[in-house]
Backbone as JSON Lines, residues from 0, in Angstrom:
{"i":0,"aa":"X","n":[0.81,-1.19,0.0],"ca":[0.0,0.0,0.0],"c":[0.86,1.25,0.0]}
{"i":1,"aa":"X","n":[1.9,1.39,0.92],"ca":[2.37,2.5,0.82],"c":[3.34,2.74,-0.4]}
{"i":2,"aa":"X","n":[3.63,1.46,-1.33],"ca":[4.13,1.43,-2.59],"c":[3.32,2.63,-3.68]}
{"i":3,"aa":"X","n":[2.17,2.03,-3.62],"ca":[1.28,2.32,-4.35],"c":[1.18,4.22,-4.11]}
{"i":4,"aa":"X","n":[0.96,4.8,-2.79],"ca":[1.25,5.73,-1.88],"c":[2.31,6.73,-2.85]}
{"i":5,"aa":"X","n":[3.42,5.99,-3.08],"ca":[4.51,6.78,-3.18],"c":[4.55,6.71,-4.97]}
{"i":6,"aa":"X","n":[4.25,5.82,-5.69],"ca":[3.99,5.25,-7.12],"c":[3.01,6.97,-7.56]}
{"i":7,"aa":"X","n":[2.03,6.61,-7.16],"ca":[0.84,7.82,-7.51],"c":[1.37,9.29,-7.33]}
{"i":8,"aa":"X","n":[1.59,9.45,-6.55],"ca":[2.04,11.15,-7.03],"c":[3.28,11.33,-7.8]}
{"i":9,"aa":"X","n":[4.39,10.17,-7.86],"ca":[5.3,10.33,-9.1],"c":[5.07,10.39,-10.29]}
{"i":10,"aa":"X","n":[3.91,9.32,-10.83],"ca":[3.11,8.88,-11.71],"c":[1.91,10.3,-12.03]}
{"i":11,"aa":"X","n":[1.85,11.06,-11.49],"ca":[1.54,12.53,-11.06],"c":[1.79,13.57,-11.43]}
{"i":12,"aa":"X","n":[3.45,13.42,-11.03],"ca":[4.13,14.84,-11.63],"c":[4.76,14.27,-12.82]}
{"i":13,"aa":"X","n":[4.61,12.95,-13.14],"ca":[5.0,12.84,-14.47],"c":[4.1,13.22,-15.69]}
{"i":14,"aa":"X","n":[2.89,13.36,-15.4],"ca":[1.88,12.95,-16.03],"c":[1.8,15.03,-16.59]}
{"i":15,"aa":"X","n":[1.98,15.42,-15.24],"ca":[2.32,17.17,-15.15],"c":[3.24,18.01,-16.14]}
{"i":16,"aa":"X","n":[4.35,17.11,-16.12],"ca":[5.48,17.33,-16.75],"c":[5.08,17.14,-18.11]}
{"i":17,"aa":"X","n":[4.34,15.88,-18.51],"ca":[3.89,15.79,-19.9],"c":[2.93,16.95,-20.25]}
{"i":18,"aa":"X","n":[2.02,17.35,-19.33],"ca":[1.23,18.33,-19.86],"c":[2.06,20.44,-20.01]}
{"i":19,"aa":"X","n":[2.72,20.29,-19.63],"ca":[3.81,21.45,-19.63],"c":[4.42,21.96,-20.68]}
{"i":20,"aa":"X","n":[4.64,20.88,-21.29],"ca":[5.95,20.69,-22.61],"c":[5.67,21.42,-23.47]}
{"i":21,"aa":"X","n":[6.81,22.22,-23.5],"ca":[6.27,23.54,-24.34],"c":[6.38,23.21,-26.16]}
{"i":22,"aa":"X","n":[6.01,23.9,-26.71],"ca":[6.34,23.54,-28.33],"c":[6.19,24.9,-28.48]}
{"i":23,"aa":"X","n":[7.02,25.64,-29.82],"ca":[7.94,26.57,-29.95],"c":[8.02,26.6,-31.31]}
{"i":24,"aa":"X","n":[7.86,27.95,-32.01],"ca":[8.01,28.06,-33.67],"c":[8.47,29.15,-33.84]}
{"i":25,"aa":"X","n":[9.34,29.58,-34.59],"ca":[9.92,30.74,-35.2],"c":[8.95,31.37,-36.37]}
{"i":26,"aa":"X","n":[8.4,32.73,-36.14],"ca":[7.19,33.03,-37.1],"c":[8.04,34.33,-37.47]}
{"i":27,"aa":"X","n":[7.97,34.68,-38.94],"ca":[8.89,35.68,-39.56],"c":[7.53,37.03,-39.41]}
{"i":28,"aa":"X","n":[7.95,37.98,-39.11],"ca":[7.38,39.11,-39.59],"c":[8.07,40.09,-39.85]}
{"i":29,"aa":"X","n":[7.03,41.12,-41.2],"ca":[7.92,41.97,-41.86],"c":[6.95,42.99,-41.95]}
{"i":30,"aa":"X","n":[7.26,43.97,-42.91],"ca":[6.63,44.93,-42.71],"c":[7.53,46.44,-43.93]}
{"i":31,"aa":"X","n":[7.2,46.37,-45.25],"ca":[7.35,47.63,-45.82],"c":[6.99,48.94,-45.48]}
{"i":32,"aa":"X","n":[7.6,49.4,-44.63],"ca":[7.76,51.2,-44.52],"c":[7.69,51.89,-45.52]}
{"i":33,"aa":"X","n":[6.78,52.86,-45.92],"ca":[6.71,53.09,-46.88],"c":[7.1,55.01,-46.96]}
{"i":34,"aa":"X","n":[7.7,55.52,-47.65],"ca":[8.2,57.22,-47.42],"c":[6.82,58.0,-46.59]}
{"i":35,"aa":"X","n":[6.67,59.05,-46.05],"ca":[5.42,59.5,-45.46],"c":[5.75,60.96,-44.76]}
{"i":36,"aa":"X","n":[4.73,61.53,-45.37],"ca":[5.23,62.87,-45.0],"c":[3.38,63.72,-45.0]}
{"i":37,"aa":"X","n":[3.49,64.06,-43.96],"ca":[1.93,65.19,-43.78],"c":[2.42,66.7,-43.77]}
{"i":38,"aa":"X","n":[1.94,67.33,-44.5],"ca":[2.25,69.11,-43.88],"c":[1.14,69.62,-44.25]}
{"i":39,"aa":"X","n":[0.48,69.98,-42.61],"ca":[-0.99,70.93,-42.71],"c":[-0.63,72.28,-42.54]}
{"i":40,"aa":"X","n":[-0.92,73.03,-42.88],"ca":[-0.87,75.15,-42.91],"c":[-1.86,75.0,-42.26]}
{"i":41,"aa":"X","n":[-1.29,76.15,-41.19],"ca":[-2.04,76.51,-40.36],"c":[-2.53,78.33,-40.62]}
{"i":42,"aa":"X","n":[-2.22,78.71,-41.97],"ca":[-2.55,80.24,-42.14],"c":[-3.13,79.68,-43.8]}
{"i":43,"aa":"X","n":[-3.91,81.12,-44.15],"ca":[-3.91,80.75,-45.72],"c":[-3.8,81.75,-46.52]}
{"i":44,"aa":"X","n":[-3.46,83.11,-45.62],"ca":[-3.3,84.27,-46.27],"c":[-2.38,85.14,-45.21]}
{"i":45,"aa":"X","n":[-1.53,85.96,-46.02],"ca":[-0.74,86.85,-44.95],"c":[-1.59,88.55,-45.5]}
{"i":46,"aa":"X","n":[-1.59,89.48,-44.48],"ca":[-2.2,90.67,-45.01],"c":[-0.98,91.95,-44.19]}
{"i":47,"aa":"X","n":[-0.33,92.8,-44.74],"ca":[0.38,93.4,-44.35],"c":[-0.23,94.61,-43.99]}
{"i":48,"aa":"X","n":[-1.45,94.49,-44.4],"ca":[-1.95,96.23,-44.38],"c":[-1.89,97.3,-44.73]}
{"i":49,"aa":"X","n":[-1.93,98.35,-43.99],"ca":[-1.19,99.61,-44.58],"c":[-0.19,99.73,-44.46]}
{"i":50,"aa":"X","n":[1.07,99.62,-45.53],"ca":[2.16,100.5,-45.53],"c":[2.38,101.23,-46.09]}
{"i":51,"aa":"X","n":[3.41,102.02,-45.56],"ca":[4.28,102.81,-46.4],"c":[5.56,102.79,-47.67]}
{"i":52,"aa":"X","n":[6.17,103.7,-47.95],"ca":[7.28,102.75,-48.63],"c":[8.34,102.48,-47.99]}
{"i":53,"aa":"X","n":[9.03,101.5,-47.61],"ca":[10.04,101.34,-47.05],"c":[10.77,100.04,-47.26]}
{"i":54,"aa":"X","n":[12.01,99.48,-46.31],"ca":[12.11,97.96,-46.5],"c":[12.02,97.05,-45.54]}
{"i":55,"aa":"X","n":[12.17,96.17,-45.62],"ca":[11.9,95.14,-44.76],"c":[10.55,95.11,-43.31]}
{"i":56,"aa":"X","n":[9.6,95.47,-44.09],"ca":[8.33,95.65,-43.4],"c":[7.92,94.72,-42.93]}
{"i":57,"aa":"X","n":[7.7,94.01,-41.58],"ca":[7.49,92.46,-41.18],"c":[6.21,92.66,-41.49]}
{"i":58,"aa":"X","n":[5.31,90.86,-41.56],"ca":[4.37,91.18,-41.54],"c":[3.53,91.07,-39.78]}
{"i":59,"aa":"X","n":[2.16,91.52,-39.97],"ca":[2.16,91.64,-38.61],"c":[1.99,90.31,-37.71]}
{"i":60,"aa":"X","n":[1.68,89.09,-38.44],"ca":[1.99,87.5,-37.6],"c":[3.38,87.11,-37.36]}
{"i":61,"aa":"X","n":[4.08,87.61,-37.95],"ca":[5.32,87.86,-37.3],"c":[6.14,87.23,-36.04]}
{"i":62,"aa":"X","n":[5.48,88.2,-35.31],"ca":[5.99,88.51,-33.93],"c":[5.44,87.16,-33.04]}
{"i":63,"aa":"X","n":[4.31,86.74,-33.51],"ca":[4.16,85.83,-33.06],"c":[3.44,83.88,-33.58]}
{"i":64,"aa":"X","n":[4.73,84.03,-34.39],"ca":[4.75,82.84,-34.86],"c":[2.92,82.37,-35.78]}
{"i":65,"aa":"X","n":[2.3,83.14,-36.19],"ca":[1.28,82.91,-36.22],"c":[1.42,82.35,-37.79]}
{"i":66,"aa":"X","n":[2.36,82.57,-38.57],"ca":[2.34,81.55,-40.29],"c":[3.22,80.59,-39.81]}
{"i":67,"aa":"X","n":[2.46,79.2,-39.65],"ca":[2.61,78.15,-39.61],"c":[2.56,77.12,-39.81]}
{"i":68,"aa":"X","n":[2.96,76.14,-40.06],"ca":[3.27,74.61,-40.59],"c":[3.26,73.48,-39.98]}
{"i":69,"aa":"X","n":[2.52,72.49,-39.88],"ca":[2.23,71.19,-39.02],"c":[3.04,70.04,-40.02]}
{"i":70,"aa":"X","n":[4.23,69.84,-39.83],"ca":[4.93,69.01,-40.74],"c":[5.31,67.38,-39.79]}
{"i":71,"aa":"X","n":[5.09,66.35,-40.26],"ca":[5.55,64.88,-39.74],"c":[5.87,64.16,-41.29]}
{"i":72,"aa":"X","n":[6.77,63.66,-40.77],"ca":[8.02,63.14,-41.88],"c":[8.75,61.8,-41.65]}
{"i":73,"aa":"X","n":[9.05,60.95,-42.18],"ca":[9.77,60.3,-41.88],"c":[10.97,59.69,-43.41]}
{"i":74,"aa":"X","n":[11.3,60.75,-44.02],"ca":[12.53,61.5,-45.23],"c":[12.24,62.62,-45.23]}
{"i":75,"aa":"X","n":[13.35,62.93,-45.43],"ca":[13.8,64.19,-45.44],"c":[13.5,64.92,-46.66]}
{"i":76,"aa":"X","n":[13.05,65.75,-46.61],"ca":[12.19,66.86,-47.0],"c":[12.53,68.44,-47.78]}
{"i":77,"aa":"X","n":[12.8,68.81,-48.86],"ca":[12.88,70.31,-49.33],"c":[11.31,71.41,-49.52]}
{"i":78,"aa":"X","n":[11.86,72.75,-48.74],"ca":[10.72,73.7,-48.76],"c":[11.4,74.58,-50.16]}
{"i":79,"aa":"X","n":[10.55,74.52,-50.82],"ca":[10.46,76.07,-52.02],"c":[9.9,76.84,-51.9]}
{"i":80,"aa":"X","n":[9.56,78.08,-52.63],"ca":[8.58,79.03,-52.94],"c":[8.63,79.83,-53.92]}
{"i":81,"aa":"X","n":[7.75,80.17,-54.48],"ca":[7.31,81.47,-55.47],"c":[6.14,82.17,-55.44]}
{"i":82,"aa":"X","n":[6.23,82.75,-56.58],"ca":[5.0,83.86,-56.43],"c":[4.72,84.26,-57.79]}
{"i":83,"aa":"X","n":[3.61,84.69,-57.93],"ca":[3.02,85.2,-58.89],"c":[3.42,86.84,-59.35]}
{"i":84,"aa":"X","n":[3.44,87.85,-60.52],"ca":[4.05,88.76,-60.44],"c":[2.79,89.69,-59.36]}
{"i":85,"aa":"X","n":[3.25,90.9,-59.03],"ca":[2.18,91.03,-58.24],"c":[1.23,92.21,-59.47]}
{"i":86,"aa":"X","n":[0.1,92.03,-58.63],"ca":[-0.74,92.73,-59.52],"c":[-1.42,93.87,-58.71]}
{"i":87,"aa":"X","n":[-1.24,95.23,-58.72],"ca":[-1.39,95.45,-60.7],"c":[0.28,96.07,-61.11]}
{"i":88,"aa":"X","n":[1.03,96.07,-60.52],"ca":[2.27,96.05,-61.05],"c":[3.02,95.48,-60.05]}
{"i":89,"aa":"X","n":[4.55,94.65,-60.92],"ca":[5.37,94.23,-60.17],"c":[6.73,94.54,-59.68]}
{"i":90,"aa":"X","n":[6.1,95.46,-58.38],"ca":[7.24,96.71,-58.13],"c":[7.39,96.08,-56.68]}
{"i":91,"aa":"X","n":[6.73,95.1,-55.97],"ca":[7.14,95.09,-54.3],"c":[7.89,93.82,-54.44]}
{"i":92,"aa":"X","n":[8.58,93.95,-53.27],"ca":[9.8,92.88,-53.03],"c":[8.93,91.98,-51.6]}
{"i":93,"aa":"X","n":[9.17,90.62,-51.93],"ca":[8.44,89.79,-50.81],"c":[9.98,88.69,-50.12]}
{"i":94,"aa":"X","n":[10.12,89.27,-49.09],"ca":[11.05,88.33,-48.36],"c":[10.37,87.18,-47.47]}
{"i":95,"aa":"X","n":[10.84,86.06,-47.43],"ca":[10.87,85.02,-46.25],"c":[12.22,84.95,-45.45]}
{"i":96,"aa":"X","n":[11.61,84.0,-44.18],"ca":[12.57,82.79,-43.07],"c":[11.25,82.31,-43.26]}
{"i":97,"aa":"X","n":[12.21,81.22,-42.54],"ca":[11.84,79.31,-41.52],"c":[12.63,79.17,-40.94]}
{"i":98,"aa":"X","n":[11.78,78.29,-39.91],"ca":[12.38,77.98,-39.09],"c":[11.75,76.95,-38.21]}
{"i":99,"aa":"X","n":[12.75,75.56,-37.91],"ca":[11.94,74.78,-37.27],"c":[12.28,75.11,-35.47]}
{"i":100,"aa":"X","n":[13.13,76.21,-35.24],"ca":[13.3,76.26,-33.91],"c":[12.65,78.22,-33.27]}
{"i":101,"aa":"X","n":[11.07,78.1,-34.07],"ca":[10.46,79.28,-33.25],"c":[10.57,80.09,-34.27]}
{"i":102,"aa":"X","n":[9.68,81.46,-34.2],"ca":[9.62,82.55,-35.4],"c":[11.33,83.04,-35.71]}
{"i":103,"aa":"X","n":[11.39,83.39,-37.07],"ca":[12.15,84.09,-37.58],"c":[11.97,85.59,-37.58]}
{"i":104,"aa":"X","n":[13.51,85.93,-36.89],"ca":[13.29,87.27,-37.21],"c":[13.91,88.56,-38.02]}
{"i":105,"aa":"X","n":[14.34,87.92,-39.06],"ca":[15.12,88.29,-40.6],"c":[15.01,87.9,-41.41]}
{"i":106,"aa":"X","n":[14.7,88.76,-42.47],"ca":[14.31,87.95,-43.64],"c":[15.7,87.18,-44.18]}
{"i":107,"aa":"X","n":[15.66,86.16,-45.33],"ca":[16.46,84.77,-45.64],"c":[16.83,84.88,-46.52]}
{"i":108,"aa":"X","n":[15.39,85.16,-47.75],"ca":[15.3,84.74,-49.04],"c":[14.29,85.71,-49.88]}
{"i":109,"aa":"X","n":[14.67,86.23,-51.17],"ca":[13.55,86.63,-51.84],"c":[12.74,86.19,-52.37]}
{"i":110,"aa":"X","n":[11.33,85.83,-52.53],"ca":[10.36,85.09,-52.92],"c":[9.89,85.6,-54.36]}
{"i":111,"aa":"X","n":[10.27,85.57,-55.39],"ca":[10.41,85.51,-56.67],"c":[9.18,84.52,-57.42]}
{"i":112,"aa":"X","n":[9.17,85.02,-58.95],"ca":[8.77,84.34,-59.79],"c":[9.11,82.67,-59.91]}
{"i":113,"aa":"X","n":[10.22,82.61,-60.23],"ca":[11.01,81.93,-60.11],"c":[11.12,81.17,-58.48]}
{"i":114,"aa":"X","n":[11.24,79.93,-58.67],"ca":[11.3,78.48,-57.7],"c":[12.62,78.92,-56.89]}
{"i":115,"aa":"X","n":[12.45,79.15,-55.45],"ca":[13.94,78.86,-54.87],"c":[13.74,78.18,-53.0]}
{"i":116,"aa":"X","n":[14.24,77.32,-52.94],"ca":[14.61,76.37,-51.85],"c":[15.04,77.24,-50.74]}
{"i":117,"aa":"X","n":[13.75,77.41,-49.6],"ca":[14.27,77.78,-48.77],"c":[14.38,77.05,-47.88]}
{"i":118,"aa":"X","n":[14.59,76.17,-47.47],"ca":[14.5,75.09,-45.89],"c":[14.36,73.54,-46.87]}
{"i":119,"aa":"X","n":[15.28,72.91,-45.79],"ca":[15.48,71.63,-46.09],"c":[14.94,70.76,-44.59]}
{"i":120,"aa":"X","n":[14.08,69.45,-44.53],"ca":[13.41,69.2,-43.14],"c":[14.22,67.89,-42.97]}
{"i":121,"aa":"X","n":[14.38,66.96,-41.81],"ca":[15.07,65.95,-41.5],"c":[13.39,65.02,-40.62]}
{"i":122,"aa":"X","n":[13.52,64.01,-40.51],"ca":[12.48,63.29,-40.44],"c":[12.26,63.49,-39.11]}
{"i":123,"aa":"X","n":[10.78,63.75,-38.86],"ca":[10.27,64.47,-37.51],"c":[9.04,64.85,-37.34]}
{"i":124,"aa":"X","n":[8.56,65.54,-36.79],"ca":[7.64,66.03,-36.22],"c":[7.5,66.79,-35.8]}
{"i":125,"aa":"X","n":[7.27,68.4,-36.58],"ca":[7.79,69.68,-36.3],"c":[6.36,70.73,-36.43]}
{"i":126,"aa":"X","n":[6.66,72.1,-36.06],"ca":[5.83,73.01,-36.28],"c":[6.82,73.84,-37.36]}
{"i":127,"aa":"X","n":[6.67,74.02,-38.45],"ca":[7.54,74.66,-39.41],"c":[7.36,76.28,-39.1]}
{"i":128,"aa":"X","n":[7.62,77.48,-38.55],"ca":[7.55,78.82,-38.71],"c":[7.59,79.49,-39.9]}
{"i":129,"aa":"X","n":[7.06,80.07,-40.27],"ca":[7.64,80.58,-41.36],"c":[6.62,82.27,-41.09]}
{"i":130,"aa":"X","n":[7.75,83.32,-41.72],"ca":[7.43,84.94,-41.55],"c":[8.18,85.56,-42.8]}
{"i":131,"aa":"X","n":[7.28,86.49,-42.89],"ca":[7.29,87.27,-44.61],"c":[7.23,88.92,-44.13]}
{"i":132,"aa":"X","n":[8.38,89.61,-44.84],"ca":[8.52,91.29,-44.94],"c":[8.47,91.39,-46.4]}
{"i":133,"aa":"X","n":[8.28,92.75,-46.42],"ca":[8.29,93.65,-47.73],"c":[8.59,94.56,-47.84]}
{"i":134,"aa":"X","n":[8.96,94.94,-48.72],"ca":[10.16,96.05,-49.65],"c":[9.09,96.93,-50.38]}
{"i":135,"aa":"X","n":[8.95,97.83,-50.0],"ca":[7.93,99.16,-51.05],"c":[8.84,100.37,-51.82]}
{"i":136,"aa":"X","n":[8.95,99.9,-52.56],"ca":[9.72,101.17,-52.94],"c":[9.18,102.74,-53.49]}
{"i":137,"aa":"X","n":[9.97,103.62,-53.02],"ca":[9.32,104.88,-52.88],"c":[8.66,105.61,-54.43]}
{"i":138,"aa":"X","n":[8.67,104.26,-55.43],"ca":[8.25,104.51,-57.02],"c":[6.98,103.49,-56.89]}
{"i":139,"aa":"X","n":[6.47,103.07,-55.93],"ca":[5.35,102.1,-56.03],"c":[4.11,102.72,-55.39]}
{"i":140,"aa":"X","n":[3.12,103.19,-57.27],"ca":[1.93,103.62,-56.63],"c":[0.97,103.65,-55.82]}
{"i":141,"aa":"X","n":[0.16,104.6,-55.09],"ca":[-1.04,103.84,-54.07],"c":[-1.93,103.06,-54.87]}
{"i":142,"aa":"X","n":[-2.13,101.89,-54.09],"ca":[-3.47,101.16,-54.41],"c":[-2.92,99.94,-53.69]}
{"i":143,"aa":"X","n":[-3.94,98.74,-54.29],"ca":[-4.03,97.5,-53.06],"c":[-2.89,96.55,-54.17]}
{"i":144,"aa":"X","n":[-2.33,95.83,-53.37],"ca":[-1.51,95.08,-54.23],"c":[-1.64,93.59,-54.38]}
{"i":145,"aa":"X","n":[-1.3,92.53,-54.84],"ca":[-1.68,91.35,-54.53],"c":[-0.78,90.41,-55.26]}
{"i":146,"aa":"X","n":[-0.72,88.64,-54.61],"ca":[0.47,88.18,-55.11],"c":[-0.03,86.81,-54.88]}
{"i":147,"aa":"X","n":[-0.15,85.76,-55.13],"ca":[0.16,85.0,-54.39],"c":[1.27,83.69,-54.68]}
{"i":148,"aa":"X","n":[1.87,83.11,-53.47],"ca":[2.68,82.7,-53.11],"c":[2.78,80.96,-53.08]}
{"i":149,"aa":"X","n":[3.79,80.24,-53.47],"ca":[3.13,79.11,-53.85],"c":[4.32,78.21,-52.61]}
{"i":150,"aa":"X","n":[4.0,77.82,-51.21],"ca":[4.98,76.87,-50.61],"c":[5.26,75.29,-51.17]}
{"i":151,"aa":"X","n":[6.2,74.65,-51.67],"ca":[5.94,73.3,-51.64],"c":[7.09,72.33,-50.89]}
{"i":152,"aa":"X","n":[6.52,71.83,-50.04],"ca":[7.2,70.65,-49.37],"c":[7.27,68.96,-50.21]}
{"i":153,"aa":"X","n":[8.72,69.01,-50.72],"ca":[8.91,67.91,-51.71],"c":[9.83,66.65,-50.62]}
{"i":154,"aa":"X","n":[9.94,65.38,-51.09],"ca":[11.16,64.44,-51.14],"c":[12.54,65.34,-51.37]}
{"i":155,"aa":"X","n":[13.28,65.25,-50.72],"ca":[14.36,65.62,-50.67],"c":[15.03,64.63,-52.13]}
């Protein structure tokens, strides 16, 4: 009897041991990343107002970061710009900055007919700044002026 006693719970944890036994597979996973880039504007018009003639006239969002850019990336990224001639004549000068570290406060670049690269982005998740002055020159008639401006965020 006490054979039997000592038989049964070995017979027990053997039986335990069989139910335990692990089994184990190597399962591949993958996954194509694919390039990805969002940039929302957060302005859709800049208005300088009344000026005078002079140069480098900020505009008035300026000061506080208010032309802005909601950019997430993961490649790296070129900013351009141009503009249309302005109408009704094309006598004013339109400067930019960017900046991914807070408003700019000097102009960079002249914003032209013509395509030119201002900011290059690195993969991230940024608020892009960007601020615009103007150049009036003291031969540029009264009246309302108008332009508009074309940003594009490409593949590097």
């Amino acid at each position: 009897m006490k054979k039997a006693l000592i038989i049964l719970p070995i017979a027990g944890l053997l039986l335990v041991a069989l139910a335990v036994a692990q089994v184990s597979e190597d399962i591949t996973v993958s996954a194509d990343v694919q390039p990805y880039y969002s940039v929302v504007f957060n302005y859709a018009s800049v208005s300088f107002g009344a000026v005078y003639p002079g140069t480098d006239i900020p505009a008035p969002g300026n000061s506080i970061g208010a032309y802005n850019v909601s950019v997430e990336t993961n490649i790296d990224l070129t900013v351009s710009a141009s503009r249309t001639a302005w109408y009704p004549s094309d006598v004013l000068t339109l400067k930019f900055a960017s900046s991914l570290y807070g408003t700019p406060t000097s102009p960079e670049y002249v914003i032209g007919t013509a395509s030119v690269t201002v900011d290059s982005i690195s993969p991230g998740v940024y608020t892009h700044y960007h601020a615009y002055w103007l150049d009036v020159p003291i031969g540029a008639y009264p009246g309302s002026y108008s332009t508009n401006v074309t940003m594009t965020y490409q593949p590097a």
